[in-house]
N, C-alpha and C positions, 0 to 999 in steps of 0.2 A: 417372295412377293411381299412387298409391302404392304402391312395392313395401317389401311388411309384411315379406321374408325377409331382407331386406339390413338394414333396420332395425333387425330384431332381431339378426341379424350382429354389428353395428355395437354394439349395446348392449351384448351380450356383452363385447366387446374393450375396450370402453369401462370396465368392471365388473372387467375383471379389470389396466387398466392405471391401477387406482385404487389395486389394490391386493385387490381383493373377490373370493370363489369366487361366479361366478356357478350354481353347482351346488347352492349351497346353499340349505336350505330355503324362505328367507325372499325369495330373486331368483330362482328358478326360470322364475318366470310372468312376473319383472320388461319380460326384452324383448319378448315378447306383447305384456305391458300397454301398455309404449312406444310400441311399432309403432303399435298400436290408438287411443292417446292422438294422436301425428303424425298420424295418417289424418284423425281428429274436426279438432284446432288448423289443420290445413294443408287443410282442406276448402275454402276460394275458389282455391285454384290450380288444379280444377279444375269452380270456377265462371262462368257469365258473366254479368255484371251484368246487364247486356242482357235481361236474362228479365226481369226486375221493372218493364222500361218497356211493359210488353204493357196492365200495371193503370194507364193513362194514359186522363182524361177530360176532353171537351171542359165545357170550365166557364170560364165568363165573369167569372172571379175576378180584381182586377188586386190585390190587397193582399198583405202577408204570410201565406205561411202556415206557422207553425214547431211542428216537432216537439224537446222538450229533453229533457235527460236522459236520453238512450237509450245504457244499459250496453253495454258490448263491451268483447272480446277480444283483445288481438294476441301475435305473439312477435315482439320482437325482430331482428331480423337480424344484430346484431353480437357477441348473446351465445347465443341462442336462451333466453332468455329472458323470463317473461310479461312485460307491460303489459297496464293494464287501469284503463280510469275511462268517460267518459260523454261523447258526443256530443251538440252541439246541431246541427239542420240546420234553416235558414229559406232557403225560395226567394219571390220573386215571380211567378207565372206569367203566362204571355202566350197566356192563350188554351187552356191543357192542365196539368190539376191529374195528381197521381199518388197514388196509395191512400196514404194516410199508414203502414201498415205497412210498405208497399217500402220506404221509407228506412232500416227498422231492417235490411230483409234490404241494401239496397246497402251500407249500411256494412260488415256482417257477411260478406260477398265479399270485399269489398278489405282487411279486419282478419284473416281468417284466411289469411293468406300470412304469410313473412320480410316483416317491412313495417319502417318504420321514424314514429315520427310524425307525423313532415313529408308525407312521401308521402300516407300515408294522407289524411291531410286534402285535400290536393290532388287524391289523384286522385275523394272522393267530389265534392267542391264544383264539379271537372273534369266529370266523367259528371254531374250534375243540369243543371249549366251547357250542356252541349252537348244531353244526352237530352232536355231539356225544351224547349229556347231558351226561358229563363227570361228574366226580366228582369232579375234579382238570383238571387243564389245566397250563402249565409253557411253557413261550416261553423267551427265552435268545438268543439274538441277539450281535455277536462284529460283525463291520465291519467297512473299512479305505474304508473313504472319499477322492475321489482325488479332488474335492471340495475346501478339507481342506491342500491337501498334496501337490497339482502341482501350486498352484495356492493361491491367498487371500494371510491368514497368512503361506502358507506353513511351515507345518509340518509333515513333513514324519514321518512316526512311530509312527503317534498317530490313536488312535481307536477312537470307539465310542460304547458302550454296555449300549444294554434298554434291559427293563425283559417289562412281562405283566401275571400277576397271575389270575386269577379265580378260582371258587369255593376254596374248602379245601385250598388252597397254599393262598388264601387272611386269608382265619378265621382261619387255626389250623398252627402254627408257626413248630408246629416239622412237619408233613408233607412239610412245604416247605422248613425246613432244610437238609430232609432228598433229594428232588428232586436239590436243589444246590449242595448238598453234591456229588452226583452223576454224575453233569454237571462239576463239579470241580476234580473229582479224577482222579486220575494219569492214564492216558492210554498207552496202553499194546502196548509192543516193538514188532513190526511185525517180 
C-alpha cells in the first residue's frame, strides 16, 4: 500500500529544497495531488498478474494471435520519470487462448511499477510465455522516454523499441517473420 503521508512529506521537502514555499497558494494541494498521482502511476506494485489468467479458454487455435498498438504507461526507475508509447503482444497458443483485453491489463501490471524497458518487456513476454505454455510468445515494445527527451541529452522524437521472443519466434525464423510481418503492416484507415 502506498503510504500518501510520507509522500506528501516527501514533496513538501522536496518543494522547499528547490527553493519553493510550499505554503503557498499555488503548491498547497501540490503534495496531495502527488501522493494521489504515485498511488494511480505505482498501482501494479500492488497488482498480481496472475488475476488476468483466470479469462483463459480452452480453444483449439494453433495460429497467431496478435494484439498491437495497445498504449501504456511506465515511470522510469532511474529518474522517476514518464515513458510512455505502445505495445505489441502476439502469442501462439497450445491449446488455451486468453481474453484478448487481459494482455492490455497484463501489460498495464507490470508498466505501472519503477520499471525500466527492457524488463518490462521481459517480464510480459515471460508471464504469457509460462501462464499460457504458449507455443510462441512476441512482445514489441516502442516507447519515448522523457528521460531522454525533456531532460539529459534531450531528444525529442526519439524512441526506444525492445522485442523479447520465446518458444517458436526464438527456434523457427519464419514463424517470427511472419508475427513482425504482422506488427509491421500497414493499418487500416478508420
Amino acid at each position: 500500500m502506498v503510504d500518501q503521508a510520507r509522500i506528501e512529506a516527501a514533496v513538501r521537502e522536496l518543494l522547499k529544497a528547490i527553493g519553493e514555499d510550499p505554503d503557498r497558494d499555488g503548491l498547497k494541494q501540490t503534495p496531495s495531488r502527488v501522493a494521489r498521482m504515485y498511488e494511480e502511476l505505482f498501482s501494479g506494485m500492488q497488482e498480481d498478474p496472475s488475476v488476468h489468467l483466470k479469462a483463459v479458454f480452452n480453444e483449439h487455435h494453433h495460429e497467431v494471435v496478435l494484439v498491437r498498438d495497445i498504449p501504456f504507461h511506465s515511470m522510469c526507475e532511474h529518474h522517476l520519470m514518464p515513458f510512455t508509447g505502445r505495445a505489441h503482444i502476439a502469442y501462439i497458443p497450445d491449446g488455451k487462448i486468453i481474453g484478448i483485453s487481459k494482455l492490455g491489463r497484463i501489460l498495464d501490471a507490470f508498466a505501472r511499477r519503477p520499471q525500466v524497458q527492457e524488463r518490462l518487456t521481459s517480464q510480459v513476454a515471460d508471464f504469457l510465455s509460462n501462464g499460457l505454455n504458449a507455443k510462441a510468445v512476441a512482445v514489441v515494445v516502442e516507447a519515448v522516454h522523457t528521460c531522454m527527451t525533456v531532460r539529459g541529452v534531450r531528444k525529442p522524437g526519439s524512441a526506444v523499441v525492445t522485442s523479447a521472443l520465446r518458444g517458436l519466434c526464438l527456434k523457427n525464423p519464419a514463424t517470427r517473420e511472419e508475427i513482425m510481418s504482422l506488427i509491421h503492416a500497414p493499418r487500416r484507415a478508420d
